[in-house]
C-alpha positions in Angstrom: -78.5 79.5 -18.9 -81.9 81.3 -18.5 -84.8 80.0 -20.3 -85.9 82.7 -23.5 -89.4 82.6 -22.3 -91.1 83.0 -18.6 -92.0 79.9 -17.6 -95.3 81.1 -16.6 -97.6 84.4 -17.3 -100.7 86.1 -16.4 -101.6 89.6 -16.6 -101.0 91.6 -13.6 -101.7 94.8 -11.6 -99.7 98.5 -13.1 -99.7 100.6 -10.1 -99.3 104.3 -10.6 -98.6 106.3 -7.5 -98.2 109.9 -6.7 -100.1 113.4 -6.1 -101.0 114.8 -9.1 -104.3 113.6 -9.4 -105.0 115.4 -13.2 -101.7 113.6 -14.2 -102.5 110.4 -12.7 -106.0 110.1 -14.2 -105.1 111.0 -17.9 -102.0 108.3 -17.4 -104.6 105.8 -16.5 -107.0 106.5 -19.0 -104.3 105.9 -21.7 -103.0 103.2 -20.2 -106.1 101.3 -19.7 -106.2 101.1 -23.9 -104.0 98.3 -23.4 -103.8 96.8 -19.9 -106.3 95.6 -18.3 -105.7 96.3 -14.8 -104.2 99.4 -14.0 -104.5 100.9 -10.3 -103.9 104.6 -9.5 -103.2 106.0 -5.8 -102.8 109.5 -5.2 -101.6 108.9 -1.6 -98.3 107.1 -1.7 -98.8 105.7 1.8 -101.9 104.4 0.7 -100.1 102.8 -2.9 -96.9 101.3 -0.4 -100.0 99.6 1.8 -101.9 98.0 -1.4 -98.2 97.3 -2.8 -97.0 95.4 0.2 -100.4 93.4 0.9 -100.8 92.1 -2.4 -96.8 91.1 -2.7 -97.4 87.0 -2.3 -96.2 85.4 0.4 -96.4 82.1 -1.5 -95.5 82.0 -5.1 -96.7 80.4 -8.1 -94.0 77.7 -8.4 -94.1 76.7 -4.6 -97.3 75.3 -5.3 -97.2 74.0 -8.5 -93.9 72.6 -8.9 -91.9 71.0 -6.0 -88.4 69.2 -6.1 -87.7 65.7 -3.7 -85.1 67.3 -1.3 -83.1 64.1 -2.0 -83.0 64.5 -5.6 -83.0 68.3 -6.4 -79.4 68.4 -6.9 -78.4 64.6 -7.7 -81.3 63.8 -10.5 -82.8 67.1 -10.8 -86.1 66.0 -10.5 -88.9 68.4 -11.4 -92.6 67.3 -10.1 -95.7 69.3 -11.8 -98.9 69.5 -9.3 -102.0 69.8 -12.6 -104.4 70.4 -9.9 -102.8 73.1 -8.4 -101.6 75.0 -12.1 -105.2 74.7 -12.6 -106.4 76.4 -9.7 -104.3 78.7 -10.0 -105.3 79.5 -13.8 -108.6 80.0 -12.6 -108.0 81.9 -9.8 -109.7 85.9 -10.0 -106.7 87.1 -7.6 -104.0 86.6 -9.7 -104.7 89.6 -11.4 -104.6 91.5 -8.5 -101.1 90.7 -8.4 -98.8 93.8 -8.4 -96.0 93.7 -11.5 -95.0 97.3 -12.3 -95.1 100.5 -10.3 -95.3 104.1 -11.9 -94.1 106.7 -9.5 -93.7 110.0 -9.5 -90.0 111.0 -8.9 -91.6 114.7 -6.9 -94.1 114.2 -4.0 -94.5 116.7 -1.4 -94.4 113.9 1.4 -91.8 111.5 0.1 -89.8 110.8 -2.9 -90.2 108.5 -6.1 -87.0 106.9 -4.9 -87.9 106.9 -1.2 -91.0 104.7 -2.4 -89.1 102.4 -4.3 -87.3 101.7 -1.3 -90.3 100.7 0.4 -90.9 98.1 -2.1 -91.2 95.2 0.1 -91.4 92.5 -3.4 -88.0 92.6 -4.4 -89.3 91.3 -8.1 -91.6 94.5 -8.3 -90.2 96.8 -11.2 -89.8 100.0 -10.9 -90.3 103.2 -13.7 -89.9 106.8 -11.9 -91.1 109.8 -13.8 -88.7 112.8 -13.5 -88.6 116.2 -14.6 -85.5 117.8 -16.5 -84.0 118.7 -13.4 -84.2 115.6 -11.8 -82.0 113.6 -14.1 -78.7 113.0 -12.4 -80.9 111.7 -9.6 -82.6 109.2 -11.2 -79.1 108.1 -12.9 -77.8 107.3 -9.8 -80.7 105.4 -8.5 -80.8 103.6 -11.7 -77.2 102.7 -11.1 -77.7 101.5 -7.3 -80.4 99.2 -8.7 -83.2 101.1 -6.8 -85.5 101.8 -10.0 -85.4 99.5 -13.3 -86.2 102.5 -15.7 -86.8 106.3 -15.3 -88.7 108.4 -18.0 -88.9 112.3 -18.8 -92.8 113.2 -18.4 -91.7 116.5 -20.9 -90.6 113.9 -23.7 -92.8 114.0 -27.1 -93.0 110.0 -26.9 -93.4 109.6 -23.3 -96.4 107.6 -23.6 -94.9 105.2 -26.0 -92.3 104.5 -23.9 -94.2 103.8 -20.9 -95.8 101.5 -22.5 -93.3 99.7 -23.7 -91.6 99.2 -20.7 -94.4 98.3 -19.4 -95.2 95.2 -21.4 -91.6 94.5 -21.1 -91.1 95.0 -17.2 -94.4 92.2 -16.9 -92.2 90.1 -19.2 -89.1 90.2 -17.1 -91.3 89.9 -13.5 -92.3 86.4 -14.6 -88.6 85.7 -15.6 -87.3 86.3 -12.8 -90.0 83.7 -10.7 -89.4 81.5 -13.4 -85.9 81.1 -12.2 -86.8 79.1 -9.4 -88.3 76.9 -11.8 -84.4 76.9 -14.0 -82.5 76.0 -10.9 -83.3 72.4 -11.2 -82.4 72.1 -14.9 -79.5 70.2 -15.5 -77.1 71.1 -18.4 -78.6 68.3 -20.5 -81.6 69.3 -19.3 -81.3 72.7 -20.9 -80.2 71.1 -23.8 -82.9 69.0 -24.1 -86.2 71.4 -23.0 -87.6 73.9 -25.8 -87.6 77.3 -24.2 -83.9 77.7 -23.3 -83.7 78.1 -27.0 -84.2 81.5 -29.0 -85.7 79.4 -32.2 -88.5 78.4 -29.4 -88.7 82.0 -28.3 -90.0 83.5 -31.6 -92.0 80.3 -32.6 -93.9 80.7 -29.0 -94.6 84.2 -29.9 -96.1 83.1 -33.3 -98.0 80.8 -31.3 -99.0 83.9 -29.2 -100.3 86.0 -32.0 -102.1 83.6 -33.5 -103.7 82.2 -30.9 -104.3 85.2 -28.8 -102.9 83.8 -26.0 -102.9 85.9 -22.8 -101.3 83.8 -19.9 -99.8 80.0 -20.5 -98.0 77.6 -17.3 -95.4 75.1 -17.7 -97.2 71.9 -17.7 -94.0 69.5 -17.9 -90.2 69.5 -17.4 -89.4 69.3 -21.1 -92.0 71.3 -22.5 -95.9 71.8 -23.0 -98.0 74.8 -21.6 -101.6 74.8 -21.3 -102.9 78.4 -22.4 -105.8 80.8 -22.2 -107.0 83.7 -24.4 -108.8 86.5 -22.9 -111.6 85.4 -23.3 -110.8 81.9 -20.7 -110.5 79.6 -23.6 -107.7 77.1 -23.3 -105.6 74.8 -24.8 -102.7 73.2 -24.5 -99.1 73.7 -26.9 -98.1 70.1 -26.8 -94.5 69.7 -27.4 -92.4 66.3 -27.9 -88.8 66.0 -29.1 -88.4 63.8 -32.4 -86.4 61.3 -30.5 -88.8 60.5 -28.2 -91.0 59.3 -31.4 -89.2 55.9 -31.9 -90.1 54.4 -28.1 -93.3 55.1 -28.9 -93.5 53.1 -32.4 -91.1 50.1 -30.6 -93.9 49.7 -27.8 -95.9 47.0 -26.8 -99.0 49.6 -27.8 -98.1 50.5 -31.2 -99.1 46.6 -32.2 -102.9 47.7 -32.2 -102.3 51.4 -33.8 -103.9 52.0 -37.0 -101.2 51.7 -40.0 -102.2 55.2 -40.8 -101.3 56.6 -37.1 -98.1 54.9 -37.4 -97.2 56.6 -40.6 -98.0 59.4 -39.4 -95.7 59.7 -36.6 -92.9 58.3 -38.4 -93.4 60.4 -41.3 -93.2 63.6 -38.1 -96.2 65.0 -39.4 -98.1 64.7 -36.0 -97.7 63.7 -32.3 -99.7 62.2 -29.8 -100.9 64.6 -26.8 -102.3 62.1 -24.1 -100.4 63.6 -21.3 -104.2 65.3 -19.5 -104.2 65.4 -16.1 -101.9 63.2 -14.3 -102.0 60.3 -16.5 -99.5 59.9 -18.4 -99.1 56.3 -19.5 -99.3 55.4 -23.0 -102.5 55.1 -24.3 -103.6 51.6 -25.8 -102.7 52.0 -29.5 -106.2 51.2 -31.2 -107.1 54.8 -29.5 -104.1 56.7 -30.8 -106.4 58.4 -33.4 -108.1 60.4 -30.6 -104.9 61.9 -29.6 -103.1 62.7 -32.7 -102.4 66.3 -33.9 -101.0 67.8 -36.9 -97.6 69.3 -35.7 -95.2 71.4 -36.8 -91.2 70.7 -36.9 -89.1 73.3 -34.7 -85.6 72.6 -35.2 -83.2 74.4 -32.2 -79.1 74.0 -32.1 -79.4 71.0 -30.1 -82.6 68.8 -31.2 -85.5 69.0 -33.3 -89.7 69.0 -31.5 -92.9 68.5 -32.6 -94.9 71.3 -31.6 -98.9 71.5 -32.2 -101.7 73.6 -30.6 -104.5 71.1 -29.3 -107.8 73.2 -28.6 -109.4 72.0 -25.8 -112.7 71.9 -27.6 -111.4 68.6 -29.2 
């Protein structure tokens, strides 16, 4: 099973590549309405050179998440590094990163599909711009898996269409990575985490709109993401399965809560976020009133979470 949301996103590079440079410069310019970093090369050497750098040699999850050898297959342990996600957050270069390529299926000194094959990031997607004529070409390189998506640049809504796939393409890039991520998921695991479920999918896309949230990371194995706007304000989508309410209210802790708290989380009107940073250990109860957030229920086929945004002004 593949989890219904990337794991992990930040906006990335669209490179457009070819020769026409009228064509290439009106493509940006419309393009640059709603991505922020776009990249146009009118030398395809040049575009395979800036490609191929800026392909990662060490990805996101290497450094933020890391599995015990002797339990990645037996437990399926999953450790989260918080320094490391939040270096990387705040790290200018990820942008830079490369998502999406644009080519132009015609170039006098080598073809959009001769490019693509050049691609040395195999997660890189691929959309080649054809002319009528070209068609059954890009059909077949569609079909040997050498481009993700090909467009006619004569169609009335090619523009719309670009875009689309672009936004989609970004979406799928991260998916992909975020597989590395899935491998250590058990079945009950998957049963148990949020995002391998579609009921999490469109309320973390609610939670995207209203919160205009531009780029989020996994913070923990069974859910939570911290999250940034475009703007670098953050916060964190805390997440806690109902179940895991009831340890809480049996602990040693809960003694010195205030009555009020303790309603509150058995009533599963709120949660308790305390998990900042790498301390994760329960919180003395008389304090609980500093970590508790209004949540909201999200029922999935298998369990039922508390889910609130906590603004990181609080």
């Amino acid at each position: 099973m593949k989890s219904c949301v990337p794991l992990f996103y930040h906006p990335t590079t669209v490179l457009l590549a070819g020769d026409n440079v009228e064509f290439l410069e009106t493509l940006k310019v419309f393009l640059s309405d709603s991505f922020d970093h776009v990249l146009k090369k009118e030398c395809p050497f040049k575009a395979l050179e800036i490609l191929n750098k800026t392909s990662f040699k060490k990805r996101f999850y290497e450094d933020c998440f890391y599995y015990p050898e002797e339990e990645k297959y037996e437990n399926h342990s999953l450790s989260v590094n918080f320094s490391n996600i939040h270096k990387e957050a705040y790290n200018p270069d990820r942008f830079k990163e490369i998502s999406t390529v644009v080519v132009d299926c015609c170039m006098p000194t080598i073809s959009g599909i001769e490019f693509c094959q050049q691609i040395a990031n195999p997660y890189v997607k691929k959309i080649l711009l054809i002319n009528e004529v070209d068609e059954r070409t890009a059909i077949d390189a569609f079909n040997q898996g050498l481009i993700d998506a090909y467009i006619k640049k004569q169609q009335s809504d090619f523009s719309e269409i670009l875009e689309k796939l672009l936004r989609k393409f970004q979406k799928t890039y991260f998916s992909h990575h975020s597989r590395k991520i899935e491998a250590v998921f058990s079945p009950e695991d998957q049963e148990n985490a949020p995002f391998f479920s579609y009921e999490f999918k469109n309320y973390f896309h609610k939670v995207c709109e209203s919160q205009k949230i531009t780029e989020y990371y996994l913070l923990e194995k069974m859910g939570s993401f911290l999250c940034f706007d475009a703007n670098g304000n953050h916060g964190v989508l805390a997440i806690t399965a109902t179940d895991e309410i009831i340890p809480i209210l049996e602990s040693k802790e809960a003694e010195s809560a205030d009555p009020k708290v303790i309603e509150c989380l058995k009533n599963e009107t709120h949660l308790l976020y305390y998990k900042q940073d790498q301390n994760i250990a329960l919180p003395p109860g008389y304090v609980w009133k500093n970590y508790l957030f209004e949540a909201e229920l999200l029922k999935t086929q298998d369990k039922t979470f508390l889910c609130s945004f906590v603004q990181a002004s609080r």
